[in-house]
LOMAR-216941 format. One record per residue: x, y, z of N, C-alpha, C in turn; residue in one letter. Coordinates in steps of 0.001 Angstrom, whole numbers, plus 500000, padded with zeros to 6 digits. Example, Ala and Ser with C-alpha at 12.3 -4.5 7.8 and 13.67 -1.06 7.14 Angstrom:
2
513190494310507800512300495500507800513200496700507800a 512850497750507080513670498940507140512900500030507870s 
END
This chain:
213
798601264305074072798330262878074219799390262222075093x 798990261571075765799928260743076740800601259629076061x 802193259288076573802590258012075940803689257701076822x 803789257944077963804133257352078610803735257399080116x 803102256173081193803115256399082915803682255634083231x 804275256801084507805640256313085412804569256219087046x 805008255084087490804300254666088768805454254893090017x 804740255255091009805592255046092221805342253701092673x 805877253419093695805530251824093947804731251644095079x 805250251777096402804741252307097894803272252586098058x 802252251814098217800964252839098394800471252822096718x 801042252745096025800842253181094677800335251614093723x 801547250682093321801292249657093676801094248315094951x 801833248262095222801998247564096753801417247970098283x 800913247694098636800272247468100144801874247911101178x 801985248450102030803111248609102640802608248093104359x 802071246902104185801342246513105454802743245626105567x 803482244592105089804193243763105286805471244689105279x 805913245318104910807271246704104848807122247300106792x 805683247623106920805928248009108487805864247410109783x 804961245970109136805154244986109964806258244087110178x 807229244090109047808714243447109775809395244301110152x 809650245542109879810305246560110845810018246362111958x 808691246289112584808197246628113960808727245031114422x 808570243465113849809129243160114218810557242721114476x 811469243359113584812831243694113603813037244952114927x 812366245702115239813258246337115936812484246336117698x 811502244785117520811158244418118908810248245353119760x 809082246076118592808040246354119432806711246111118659x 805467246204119148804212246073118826803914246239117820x 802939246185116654803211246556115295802198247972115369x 801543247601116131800508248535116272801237250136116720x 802184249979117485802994250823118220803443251619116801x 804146250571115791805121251248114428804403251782113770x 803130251162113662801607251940112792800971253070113304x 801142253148114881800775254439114974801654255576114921x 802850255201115054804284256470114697803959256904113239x 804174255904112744803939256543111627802865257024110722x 801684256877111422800362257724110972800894258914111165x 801527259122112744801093260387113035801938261360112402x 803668260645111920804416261661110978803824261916109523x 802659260976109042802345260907107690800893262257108246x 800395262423109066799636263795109415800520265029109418x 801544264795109931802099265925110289803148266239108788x 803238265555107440803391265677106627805171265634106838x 805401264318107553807141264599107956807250262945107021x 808567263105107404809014261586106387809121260422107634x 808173259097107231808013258171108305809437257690108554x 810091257500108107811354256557108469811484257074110219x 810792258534110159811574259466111744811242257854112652x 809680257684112147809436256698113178810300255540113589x 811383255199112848812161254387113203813278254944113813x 813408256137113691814173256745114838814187256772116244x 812476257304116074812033257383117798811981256210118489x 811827254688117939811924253328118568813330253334119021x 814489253992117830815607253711118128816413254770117504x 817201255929118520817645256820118113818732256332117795x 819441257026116734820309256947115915820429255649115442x 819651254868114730819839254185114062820241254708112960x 821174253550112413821516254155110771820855252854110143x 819404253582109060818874252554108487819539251843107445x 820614252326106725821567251880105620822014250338106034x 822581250636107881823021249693107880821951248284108643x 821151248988108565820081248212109641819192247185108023x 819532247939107346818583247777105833819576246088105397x 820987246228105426822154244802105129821800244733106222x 821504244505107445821641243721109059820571242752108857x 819034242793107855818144242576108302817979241603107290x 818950241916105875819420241383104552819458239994105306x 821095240102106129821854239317106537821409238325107078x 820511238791108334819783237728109094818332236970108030x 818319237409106895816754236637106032815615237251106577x 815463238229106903814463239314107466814421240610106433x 814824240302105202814795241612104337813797241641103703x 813891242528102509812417242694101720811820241815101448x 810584241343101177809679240505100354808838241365099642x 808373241040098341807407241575097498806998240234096647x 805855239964096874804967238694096050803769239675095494x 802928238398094660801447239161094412800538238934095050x 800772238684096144800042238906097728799984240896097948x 801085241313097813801508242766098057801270244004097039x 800246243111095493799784243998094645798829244578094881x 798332245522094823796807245690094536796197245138093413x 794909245275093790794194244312092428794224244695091125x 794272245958091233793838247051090145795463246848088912x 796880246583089536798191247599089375797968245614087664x 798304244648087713798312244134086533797450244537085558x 795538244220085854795093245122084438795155246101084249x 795742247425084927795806248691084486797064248848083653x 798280248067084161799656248389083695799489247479082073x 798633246349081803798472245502081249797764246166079880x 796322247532080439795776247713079144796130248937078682x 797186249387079552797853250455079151798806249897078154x 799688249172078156800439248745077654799820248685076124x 798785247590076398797894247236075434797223248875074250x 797175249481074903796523250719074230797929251976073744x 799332251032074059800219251824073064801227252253074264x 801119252781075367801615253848076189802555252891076423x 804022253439076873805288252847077702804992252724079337x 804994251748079662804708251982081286806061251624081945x 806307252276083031807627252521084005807017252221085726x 808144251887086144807539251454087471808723252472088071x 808839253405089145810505254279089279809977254735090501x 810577254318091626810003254978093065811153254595094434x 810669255047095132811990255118096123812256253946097289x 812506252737096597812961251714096961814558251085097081x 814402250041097356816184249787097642815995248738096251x 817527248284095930817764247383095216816970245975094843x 817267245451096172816601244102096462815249244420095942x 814330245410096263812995245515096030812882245578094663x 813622246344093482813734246255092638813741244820091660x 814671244156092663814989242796091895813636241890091854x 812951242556093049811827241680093914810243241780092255x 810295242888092527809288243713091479809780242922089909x 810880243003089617811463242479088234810761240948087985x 810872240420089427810830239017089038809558238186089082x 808525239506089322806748239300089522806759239281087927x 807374239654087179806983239415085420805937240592085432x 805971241334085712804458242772085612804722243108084522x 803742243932083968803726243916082025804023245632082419x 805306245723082342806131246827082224807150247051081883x 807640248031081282808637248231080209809956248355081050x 809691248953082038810718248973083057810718249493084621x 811730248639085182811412249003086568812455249184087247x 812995250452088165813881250644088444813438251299089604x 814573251264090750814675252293091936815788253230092233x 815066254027093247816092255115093724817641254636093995x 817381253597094715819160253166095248819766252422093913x 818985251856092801819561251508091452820016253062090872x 819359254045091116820199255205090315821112256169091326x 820510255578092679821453256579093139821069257654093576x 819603258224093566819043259175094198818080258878094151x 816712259742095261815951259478095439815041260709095216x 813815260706095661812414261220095564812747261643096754x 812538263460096909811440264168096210812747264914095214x 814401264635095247814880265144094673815114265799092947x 814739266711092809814587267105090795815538265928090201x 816527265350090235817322264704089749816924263709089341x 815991263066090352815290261812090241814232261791089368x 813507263193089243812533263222088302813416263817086734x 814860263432086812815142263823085306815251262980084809x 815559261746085687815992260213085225814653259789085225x 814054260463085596812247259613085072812286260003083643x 812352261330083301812236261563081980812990261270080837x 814047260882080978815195260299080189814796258754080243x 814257258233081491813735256785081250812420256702080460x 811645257697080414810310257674080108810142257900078155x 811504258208077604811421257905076262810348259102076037x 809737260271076320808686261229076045809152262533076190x 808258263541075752808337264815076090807746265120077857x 807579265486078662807497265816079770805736265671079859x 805539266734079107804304267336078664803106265595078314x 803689264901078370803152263316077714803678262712078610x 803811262944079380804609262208081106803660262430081984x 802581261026082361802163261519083486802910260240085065x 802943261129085896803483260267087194802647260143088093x 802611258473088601801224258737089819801708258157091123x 801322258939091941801300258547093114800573259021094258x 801049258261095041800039258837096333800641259804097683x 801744260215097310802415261024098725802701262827097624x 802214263627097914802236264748097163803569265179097414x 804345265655098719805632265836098747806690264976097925x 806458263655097575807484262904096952807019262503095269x 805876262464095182805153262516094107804741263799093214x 803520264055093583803407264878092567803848266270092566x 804065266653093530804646268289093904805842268053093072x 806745267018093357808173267404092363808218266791091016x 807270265918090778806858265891089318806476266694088428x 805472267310089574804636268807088540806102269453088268x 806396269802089239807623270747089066808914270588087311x 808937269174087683809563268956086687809345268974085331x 807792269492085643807105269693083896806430268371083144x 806043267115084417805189266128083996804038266397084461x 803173265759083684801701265547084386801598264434085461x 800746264730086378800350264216087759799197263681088047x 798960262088088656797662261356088793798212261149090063x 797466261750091727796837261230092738796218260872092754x 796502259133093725795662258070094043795270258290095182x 794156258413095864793145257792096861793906256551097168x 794790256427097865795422254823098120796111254840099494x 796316254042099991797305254773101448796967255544102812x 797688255404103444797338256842104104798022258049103862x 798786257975102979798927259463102265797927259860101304x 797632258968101039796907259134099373795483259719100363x 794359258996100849793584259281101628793438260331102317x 794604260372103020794588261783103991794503262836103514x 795309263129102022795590264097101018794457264137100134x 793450263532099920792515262730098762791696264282098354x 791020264978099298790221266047098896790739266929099945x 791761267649100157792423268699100989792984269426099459x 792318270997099224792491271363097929794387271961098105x 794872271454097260796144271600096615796902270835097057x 796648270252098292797287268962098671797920268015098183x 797170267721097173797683266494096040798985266934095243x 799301268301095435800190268930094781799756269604093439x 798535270173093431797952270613092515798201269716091001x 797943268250091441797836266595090526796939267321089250x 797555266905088353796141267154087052795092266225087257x 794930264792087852794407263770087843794467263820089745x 793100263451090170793176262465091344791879261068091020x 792406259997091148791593258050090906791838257685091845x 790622256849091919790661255763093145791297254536092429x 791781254310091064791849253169091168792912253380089701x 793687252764089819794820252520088490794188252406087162x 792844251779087132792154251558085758791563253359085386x 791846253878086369791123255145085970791918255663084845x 793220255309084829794515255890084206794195255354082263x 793523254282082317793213253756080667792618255127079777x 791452255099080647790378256466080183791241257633080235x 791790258136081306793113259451081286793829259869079855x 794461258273080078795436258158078918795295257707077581x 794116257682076908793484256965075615792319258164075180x 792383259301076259791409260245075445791890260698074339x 
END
């Protein structure tokens, strides 16, 4: 029986249309230009940030991440940037007993951003709040130590199989791929792709029925 889901955020909850559209206009090219870089590393199964490389080699995003702080060009997250689905799903989960966790590979600020939407979740934390990130095992131990469960009653969902569910499975949780994204999509019916997911939904409410059998 399940009793606790841990969400990624990226694609998972949130739309990442406004995340690539101020990059592209932070680093002074087309948006369309930043959207197509990074389709094409999310085909080729590489990590998009490259795309902010190739606009601008050697950038260091750490510091480009405070540059952009600095100037009032940093993160935003409203409920403009939810999907429709991520309140009543997190809401009747809650409702039907399970601990819900929000834990994905964001910066601080985004964290604070997510905290202060009031989402009916038990907790919400990111990679740069602990200090490591996804796809690293470490990150999925601090899921499980946050997740209050046995592993085995851990399911994690997301939509990028390299950062999601491949190192979740690994870690001995159960796995829900979303149809969401263009990872999620691209990966959606390519068999093992998903990271051999126990679960693939189109939609967060799928997770009530999952988790209440």
């Amino acid at each position: 029986m399940m009793k606790t889901i841990v969400f990624d955020v990226g694609e998972t909850l949130t739309r990442d249309d406004r995340h690539w559209a101020s990059w592209a206009d932070w680093l002074g090219v087309p948006r369309h230009t930043l959207s197509a870089l990074v389709g094409a590393f999310v085909a080729q199964g590489r990590d998009n940030a490259e795309a902010l490389r190739l606009i601008r080699p050697g950038i260091d995003l750490a510091a480009e991440y405070a540059a952009r702080e600095a100037a009032g060009c940093g993160a935003k997250v409203d409920e403009d940037d939810l999907y429709s689905d991520v309140r009543p799903a997190l809401a009747a989960l809650r409702q039907a007993g399970l601990r819900t966790v929000i834990a994905g590979n964001q910066t601080a600020r985004v964290g604070e951003l997510l905290r202060g939407l009031d989402l009916p979740a038990d907790l919400i934390v990111t990679s740069a709040e602990w200090g490591v990130a996804k796809p690293e095992p470490e990150f999925f131990r601090k899921v499980l130590e946050v997740a209050q469960a046995p592993a085995d009653s851990v399911v994690y969902v997301g939509d990028h199989p390299q950062n999601d569910t491949l190192p979740a499975k690994a870690a001995g949780l159960k796995t829900a791929h979303i149809r969401r994204g263009p990872w999620g999509r691209l990966w959606a019916d390519v068999p093992n792709a998903g990271g051999e997911a126990d679960w693939r939904i189109d939609s967060l409410l799928d997770l009530v029925d999952i988790a209440t059998r």
